[in-house]
C-alpha positions in Angstrom: 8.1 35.1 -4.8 8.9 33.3 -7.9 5.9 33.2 -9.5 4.7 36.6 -8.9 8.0 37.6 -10.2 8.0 35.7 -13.6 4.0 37.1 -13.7 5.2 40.7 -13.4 8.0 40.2 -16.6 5.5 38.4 -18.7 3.2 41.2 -17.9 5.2 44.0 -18.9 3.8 46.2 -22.1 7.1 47.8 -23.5 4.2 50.3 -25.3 2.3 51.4 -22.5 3.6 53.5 -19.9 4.8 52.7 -16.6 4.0 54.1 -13.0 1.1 53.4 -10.8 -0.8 51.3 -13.1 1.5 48.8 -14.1 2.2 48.7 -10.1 -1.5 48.6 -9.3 -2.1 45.7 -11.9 0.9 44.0 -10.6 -0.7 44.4 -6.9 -3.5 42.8 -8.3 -1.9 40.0 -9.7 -0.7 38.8 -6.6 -3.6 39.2 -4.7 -5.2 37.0 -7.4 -2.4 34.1 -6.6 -3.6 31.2 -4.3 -2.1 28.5 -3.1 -2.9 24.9 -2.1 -1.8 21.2 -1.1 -0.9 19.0 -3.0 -2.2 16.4 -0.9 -5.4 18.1 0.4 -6.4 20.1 -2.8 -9.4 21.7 -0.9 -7.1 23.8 1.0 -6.8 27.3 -0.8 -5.2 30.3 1.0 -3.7 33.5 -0.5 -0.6 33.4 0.8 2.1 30.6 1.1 2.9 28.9 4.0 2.3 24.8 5.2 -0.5 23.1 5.1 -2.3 22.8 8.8 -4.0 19.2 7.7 -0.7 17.3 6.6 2.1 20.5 7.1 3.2 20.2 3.5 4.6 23.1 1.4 1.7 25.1 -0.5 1.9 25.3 -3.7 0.8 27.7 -6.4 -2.7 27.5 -7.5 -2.1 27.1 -11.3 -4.3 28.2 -13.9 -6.8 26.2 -15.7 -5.3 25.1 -19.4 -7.5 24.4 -21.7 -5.4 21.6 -23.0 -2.5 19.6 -22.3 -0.6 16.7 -24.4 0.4 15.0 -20.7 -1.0 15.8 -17.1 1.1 17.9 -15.4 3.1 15.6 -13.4 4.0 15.9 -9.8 7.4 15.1 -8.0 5.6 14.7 -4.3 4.9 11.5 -2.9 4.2 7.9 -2.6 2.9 5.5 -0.1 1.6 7.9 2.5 3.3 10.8 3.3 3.5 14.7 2.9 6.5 16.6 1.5 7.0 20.1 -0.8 6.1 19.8 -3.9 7.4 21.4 -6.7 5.5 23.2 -9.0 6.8 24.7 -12.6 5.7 27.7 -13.7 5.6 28.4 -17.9 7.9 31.9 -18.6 5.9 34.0 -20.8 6.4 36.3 -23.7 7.0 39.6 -23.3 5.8 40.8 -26.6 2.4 39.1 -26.2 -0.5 41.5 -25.0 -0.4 41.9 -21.4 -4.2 40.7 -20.8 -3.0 37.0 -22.4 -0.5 36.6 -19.9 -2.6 37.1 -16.7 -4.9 34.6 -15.4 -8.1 34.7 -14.7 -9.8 35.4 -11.6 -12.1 32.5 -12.6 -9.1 30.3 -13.0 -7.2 31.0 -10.2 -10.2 30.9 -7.8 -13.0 28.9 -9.1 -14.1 26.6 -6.4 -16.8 24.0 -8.5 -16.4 21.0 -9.3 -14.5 20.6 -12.3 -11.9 23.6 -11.7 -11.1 21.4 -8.4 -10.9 18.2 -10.1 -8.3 19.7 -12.5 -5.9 20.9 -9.4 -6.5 17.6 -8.0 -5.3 15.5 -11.3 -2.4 18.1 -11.6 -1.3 18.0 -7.9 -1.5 14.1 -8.1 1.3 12.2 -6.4 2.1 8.9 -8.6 3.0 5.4 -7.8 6.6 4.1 -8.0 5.4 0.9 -10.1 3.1 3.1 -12.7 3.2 6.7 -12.8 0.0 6.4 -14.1 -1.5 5.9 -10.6 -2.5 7.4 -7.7 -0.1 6.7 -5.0 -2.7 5.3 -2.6 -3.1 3.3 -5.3 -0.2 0.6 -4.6 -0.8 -2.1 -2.7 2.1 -5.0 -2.1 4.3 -6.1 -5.6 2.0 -4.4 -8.3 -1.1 -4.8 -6.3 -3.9 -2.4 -6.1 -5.4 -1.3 -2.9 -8.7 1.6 -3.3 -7.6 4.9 -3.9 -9.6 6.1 -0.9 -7.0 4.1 1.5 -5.2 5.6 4.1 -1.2 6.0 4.1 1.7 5.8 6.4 4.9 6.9 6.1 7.3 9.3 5.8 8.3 11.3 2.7 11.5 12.9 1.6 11.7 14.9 -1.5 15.5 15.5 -3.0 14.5 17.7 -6.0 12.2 15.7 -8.5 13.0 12.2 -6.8 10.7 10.9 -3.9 11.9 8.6 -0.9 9.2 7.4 0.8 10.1 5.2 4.0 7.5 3.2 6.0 6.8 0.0 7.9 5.7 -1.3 11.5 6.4 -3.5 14.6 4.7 -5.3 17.1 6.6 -5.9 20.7 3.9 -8.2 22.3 3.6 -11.3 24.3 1.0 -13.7 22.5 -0.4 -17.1 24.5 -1.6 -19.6 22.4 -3.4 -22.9 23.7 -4.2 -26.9 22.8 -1.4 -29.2 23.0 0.3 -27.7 20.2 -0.2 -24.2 21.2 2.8 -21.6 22.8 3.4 -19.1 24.4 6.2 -16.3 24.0 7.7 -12.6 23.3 8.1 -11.5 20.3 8.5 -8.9 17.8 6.8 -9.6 13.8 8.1 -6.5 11.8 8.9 -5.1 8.4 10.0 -2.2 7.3 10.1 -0.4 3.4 11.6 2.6 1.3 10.1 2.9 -2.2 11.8 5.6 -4.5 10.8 7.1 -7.8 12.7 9.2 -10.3 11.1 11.1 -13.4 12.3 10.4 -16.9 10.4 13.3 -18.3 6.7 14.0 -18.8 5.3 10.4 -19.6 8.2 8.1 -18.1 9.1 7.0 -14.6 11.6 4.7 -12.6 10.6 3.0 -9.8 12.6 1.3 -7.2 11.7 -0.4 -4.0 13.5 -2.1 -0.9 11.5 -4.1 1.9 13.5 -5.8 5.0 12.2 -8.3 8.3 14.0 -8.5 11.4 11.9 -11.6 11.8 15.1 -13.5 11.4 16.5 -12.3 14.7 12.6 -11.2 16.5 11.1 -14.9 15.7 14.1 -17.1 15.2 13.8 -20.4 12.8 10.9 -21.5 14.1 8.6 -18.7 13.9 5.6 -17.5 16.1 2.9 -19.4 17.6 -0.3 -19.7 15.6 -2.7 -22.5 15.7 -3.4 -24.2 12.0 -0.5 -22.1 10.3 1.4 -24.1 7.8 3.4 -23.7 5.3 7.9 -23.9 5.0 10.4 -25.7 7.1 13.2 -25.4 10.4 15.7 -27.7 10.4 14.5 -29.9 7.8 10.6 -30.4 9.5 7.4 -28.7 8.4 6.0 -26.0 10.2 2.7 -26.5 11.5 0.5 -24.2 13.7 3.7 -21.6 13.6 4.0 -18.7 11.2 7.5 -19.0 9.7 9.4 -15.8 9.8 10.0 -13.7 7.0 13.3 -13.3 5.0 15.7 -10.3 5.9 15.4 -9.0 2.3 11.6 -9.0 1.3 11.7 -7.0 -1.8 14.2 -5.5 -4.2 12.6 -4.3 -7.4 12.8 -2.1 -10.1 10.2 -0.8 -12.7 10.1 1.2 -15.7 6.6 2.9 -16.1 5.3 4.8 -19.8 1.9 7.0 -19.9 0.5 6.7 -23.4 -2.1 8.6 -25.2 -5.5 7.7 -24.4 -5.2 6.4 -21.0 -3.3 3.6 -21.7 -0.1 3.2 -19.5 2.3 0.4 -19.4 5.3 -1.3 -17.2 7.6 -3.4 -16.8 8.6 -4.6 -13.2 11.7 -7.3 -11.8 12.0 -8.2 -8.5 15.0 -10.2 -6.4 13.1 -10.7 -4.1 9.4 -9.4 -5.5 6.1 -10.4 -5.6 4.4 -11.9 -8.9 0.9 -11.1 -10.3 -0.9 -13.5 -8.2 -3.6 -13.0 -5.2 -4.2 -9.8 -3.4 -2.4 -7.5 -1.3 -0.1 -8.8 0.8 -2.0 -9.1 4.5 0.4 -6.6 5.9 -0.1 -4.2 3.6 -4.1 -4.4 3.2 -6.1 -1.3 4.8 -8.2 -4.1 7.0 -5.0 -5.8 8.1 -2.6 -3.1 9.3 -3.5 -3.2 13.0 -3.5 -7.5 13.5 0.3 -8.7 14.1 -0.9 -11.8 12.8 -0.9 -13.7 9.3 -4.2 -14.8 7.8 -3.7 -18.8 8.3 -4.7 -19.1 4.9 -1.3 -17.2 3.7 -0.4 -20.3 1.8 -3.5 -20.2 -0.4 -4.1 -16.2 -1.4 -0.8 -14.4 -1.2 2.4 -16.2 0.1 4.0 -15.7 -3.0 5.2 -11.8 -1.5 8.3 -13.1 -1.4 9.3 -15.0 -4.4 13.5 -15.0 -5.9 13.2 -14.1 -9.1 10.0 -12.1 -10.3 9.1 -10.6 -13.9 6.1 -8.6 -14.5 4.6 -6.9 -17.7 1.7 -4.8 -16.9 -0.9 -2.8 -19.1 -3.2 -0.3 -18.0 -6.7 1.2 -19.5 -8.4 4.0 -17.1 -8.8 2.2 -14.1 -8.4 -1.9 -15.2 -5.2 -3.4 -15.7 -4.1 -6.6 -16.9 -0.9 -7.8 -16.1 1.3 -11.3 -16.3 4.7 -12.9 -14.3 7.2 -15.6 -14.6 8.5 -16.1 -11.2 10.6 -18.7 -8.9 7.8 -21.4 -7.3 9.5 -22.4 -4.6 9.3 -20.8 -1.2 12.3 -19.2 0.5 14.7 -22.2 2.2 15.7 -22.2 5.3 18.2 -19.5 5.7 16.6 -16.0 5.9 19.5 -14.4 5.4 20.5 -15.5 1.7 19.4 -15.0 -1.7 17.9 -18.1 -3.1 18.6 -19.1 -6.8 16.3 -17.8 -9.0 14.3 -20.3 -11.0 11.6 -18.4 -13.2 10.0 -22.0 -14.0 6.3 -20.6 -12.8 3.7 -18.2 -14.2 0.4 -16.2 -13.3 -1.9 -13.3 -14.8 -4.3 -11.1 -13.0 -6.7 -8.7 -13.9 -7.4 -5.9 -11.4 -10.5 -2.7 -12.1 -11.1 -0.1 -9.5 -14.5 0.9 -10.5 -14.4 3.1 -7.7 -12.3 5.7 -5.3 -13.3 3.2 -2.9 -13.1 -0.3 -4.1 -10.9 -2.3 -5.7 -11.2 -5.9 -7.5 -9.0 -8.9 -8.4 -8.9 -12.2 -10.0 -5.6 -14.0 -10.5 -4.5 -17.3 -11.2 -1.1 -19.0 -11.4 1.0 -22.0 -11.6 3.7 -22.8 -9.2 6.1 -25.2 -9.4 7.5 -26.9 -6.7 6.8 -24.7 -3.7 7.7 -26.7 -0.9 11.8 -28.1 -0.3 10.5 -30.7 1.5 8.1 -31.8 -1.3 9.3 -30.9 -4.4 7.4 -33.1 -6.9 4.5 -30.8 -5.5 3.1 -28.1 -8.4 0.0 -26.1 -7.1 -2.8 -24.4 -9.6 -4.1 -21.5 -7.5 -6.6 -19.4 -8.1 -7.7 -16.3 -6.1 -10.7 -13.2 -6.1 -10.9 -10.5 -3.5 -12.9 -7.1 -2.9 -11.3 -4.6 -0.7 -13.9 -1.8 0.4 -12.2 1.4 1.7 -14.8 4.2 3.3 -13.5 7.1 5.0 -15.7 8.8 7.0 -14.9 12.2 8.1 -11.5 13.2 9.7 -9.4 10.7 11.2 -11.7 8.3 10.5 -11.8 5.1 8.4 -13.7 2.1 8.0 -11.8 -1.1 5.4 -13.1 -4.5 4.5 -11.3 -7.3 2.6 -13.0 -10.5 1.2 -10.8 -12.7 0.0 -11.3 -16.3 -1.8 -7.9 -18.6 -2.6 -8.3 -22.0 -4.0 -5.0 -24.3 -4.3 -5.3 -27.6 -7.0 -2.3 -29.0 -5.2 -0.5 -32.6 -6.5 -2.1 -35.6 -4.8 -4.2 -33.3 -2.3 -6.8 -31.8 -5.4 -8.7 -28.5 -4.8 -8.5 -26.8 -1.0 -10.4 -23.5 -0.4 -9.8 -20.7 2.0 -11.9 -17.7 2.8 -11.2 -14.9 4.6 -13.4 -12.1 5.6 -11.3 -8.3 7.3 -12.3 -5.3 8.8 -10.8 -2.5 10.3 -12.3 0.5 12.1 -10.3 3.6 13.2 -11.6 6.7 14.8 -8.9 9.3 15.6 -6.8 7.4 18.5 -9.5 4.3 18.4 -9.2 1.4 16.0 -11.1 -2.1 16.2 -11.1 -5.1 14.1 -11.6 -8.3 13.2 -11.0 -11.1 11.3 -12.4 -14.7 10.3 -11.1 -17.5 8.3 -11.7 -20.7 7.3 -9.2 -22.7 5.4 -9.9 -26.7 4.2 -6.4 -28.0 5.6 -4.6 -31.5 4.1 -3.3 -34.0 7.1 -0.7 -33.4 5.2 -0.3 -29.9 5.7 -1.3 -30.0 9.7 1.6 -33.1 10.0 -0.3 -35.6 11.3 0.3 -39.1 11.4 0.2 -41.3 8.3 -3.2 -42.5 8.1 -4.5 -38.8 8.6 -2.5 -37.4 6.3 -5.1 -37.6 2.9 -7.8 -36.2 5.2 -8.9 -32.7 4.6 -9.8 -31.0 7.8 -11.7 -27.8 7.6 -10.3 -25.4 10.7 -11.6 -21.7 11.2 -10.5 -19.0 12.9 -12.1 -15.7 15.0 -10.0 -12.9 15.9 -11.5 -9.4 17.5 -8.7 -6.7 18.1 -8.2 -3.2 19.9 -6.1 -0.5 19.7 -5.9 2.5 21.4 -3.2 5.3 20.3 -0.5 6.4 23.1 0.9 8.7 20.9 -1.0 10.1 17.1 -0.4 11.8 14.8 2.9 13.6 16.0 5.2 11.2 13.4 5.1 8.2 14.6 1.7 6.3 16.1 2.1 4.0 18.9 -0.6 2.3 19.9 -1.2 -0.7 22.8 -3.3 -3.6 21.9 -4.9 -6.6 22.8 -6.2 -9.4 20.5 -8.2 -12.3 21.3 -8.9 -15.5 18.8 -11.1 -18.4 18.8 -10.0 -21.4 16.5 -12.8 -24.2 15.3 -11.6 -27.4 14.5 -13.7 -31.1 13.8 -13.9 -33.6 16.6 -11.4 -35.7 14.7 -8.4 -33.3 15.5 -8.9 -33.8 18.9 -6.4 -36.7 19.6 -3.7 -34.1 18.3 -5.4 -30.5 19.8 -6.5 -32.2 23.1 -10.8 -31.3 24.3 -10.0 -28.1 25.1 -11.1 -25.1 23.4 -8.9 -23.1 20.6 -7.9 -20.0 21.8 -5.0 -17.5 21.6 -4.6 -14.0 23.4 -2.4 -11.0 23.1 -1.0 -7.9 24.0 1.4 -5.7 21.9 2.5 -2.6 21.2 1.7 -1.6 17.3 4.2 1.4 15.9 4.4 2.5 12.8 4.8 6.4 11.2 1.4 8.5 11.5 -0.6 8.7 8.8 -0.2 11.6 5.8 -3.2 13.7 7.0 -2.1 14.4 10.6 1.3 15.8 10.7 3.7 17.4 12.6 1.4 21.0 12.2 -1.4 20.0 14.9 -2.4 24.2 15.0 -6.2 24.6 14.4 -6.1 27.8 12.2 -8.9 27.7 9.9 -7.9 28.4 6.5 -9.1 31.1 4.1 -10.7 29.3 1.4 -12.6 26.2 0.2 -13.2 22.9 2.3 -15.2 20.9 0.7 
């Protein structure tokens, strides 16, 4: 093996003599050599092989140093998946004594604390926006979700450069009621490949494509959803429909630096991208993965995902960053299959701290400038604060809750509120969840008539869902759901809803790559070493 061979040159003594010591001290080194995962450092073995947890490559456990200008960085991963890493080994010199080249049995095997935070900081997989970060780190745009949260996807490693490829889709026929309800098949889907590529030690490149087949899955018009709003068909506003998403949802490219002192910085451009503004996109929130549908308050927390034209500075300290964009305010038009002009004529800063593995924190506010084609004297001050709480609890088993506040100071309308309140609970093939909203709507925004049209009409929503897993864990999870929603509404809606009650239902399929820890490697072998 390679590193037991540059161990046994670097060992040599060109004054001592050779025979059965040198061969019993090189037998010695490489029973001393362990070997771990880069993506579960608390597996140690003493020989190579995969990883039963994730079926990565082991690596070599590498000695403690005592210190180091830059971490030690790592060329595997990125959203969610496992993949070889590569590790570098230093060559050493053969005219230094023999007993400074070999490590120590303390550093090769110590199992506290501190030894296996080391491993874990050096094994570290990195974001493709700043290679500062944890990969379970990146949320949506430059978003943070906890580092605790789970990951999809599949990862390819092609020397030091990481593809990572991810996404899902729902097949499902959803029934929605009132008199402006629907009912139909339908597919909502995206799909992602985020790529990174080292510039050394300290610098990192970063690109990222995301695509919708909504265009041909929903049509112009979108799906059924009772109080959605927000964009235009054929020269009408939307209402109680979620407009589909564009066929390119993200092309971006960042440049990342690591400083001294924990300080990181990056720059990030998007055509399409998302801006500093809001939390995570729904789809890619922890608490939201399982629910086909968009939170109806999209339009006041984090519809600006897909914006033409996007320019972000970001800096980082430890585990807060600060970061600011001028982007293009107006929503995609019509055609999803286009790329609108760019306009860079709004702006927006957020502040983000993980003060935790577990949690992370937002508040953002920004100016956007004529959002909606149909309206564009409209300009809309929106401001936004969510917690996302990420527990795992045991194997194949996560719990993750999202709060999230959006406030929209709109032209003529003045200040709406939405608040939104997620959770998600999976338990091997298991996973229930809910969601509930409730949004302060403009006439306006619902298209009613005229004289209801300066009313603001506070509407709510109530959704419980279930999943159970058909296939998990084998590369790609396909689960069968259902999903049933209550919506509130005042008494004065009633001449447009009808008396009834607000209800939708559905049933869908939900498939989307297994998550990192599972695996193709389902064996049960019990590995020599640590588990902590």
């Amino acid at each position: 093996m390679t590193f037991a061979a540059i161990a046994k040159v670097g060992a040599i003594d060109p004054n001592r003599p050779t025979g059965e010591h040198e061969h019993d001290y090189d037998h010695e080194q490489e029973e001393k050599q362990k070997y771990t995962c880069p993506m579960h450092p608390e597996v140690i073995t003493d020989h190579p092989g995969n990883c039963p947890k994730c079926g990565m490559k082991l690596v070599p456990l590498k000695e403690k140093k005592r210190a180091t200008s830059n971490v030690q960085r790592s060329t595997s991963k990125v959203g969610a998946m496992g993949s070889p890493a590569v590790a570098s080994h230093p060559v050493r010199d053969p005219n230094r004594p023999s007993h400074d080249h070999a490590p120590s049995v303390a550093a090769a095997t110590h199992g506290a604390a501190g030894e296996h935070q080391h491993e874990k900081m050096q094994m570290e997989m990195h974001s493709t926006i700043d290679l500062a970060d944890p990969m379970s780190r990146e949320g949506s745009g430059t978003s943070w979700i906890p580092d605790s949260s789970p990951m999809y996807g599949r990862m390819f490693m092609f020397g030091e450069n990481m593809l990572m490829l991810h996404g899902a889709i729902f097949p499902r026929y959803t029934n929605v009621s009132t008199r402006r309800g629907d009912d139909r098949i339908d597919a909502p889907n995206w799909f992602m490949a985020m790529f990174s590529h080292p510039l050394g030690d300290s610098t990192q490149f970063g690109s990222r494509l995301m695509m919708s087949l909504d265009p041909l899955t929903e049509g112009g018009r979108g799906y059924p959803l009772l109080f959605q709003t927000g964009e235009s068909w054929n020269g009408e506003a939307l209402h109680d429909r979620q407009h589909p998403h564009d066929l390119f949802d993200e092309l971006s490219f960042s440049l990342s630096q690591k400083f001294e002192h924990d300080l990181s910085a990056y720059v990030y451009f998007g055509y399409p991208g998302e801006p500093a503004l809001g939390p995570p996109a729904f789809m890619h929130r922890p608490s939201a993965m399982d629910d086909p549908d968009a939170p109806i308050g999209h339009h006041w927390q984090d519809s600006t995902h897909i914006t033409f034209g996007v320019a972000t500075l970001g800096a980082q300290w430890r585990n807060v960053k600060l970061e600011g964009s001028i982007f293009t305010g107006r929503e995609p038009d019509e055609d999803r299959y286009d790329f609108d002009r760019p306009r860079f004529d709004s702006y927006s800063g957020r502040l983000s701290w993980n003060p935790t593995r577990n949690l992370a924190l937002q508040v953002s506010y920004g100016y956007i400038k004529s959002p909606e084609e149909l309206h564009p004297e409209t300009k809309i001050h929106r401001t936004t604060a969510s917690a996302i709480y990420n527990l795992p609890l045991g194997t194949d088993t996560n719990w993750s809750n999202t709060f999230v506040w959006g406030q929209n100071n709109a032209t003529e309308e003045g200040k709406t509120q939405s608040f939104l309140i997620e959770s998600n609970y999976q338990r091997g093939r298991n996973t229930v969840y809910f969601r509930w909203e409730r949004v302060q709507k403009s006439g306006h925004e619902l298209v009613l008539k005229p004289f209801d049209e300066s009313e603001i009409f506070p509407v709510s929503g109530y959704s419980l869902g279930y999943v159970r897993d058909l296939s998990h864990g084998k590369g790609i999870d396909i689960g069968l759901g259902t999903q049933f929603t209550i919506n509130d509404r005042p008494d004065s809606l009633d001449r447009y809803y009808g008396d009834d009650l607000g209800y939708a239902f559905q049933f869908f399929l939900r498939i989307r790559p297994s998550q990192h820890s599972h695996g193709e490697h389902e064996h049960a072998e019990h590995v020599a070493g640590l588990e902590k």
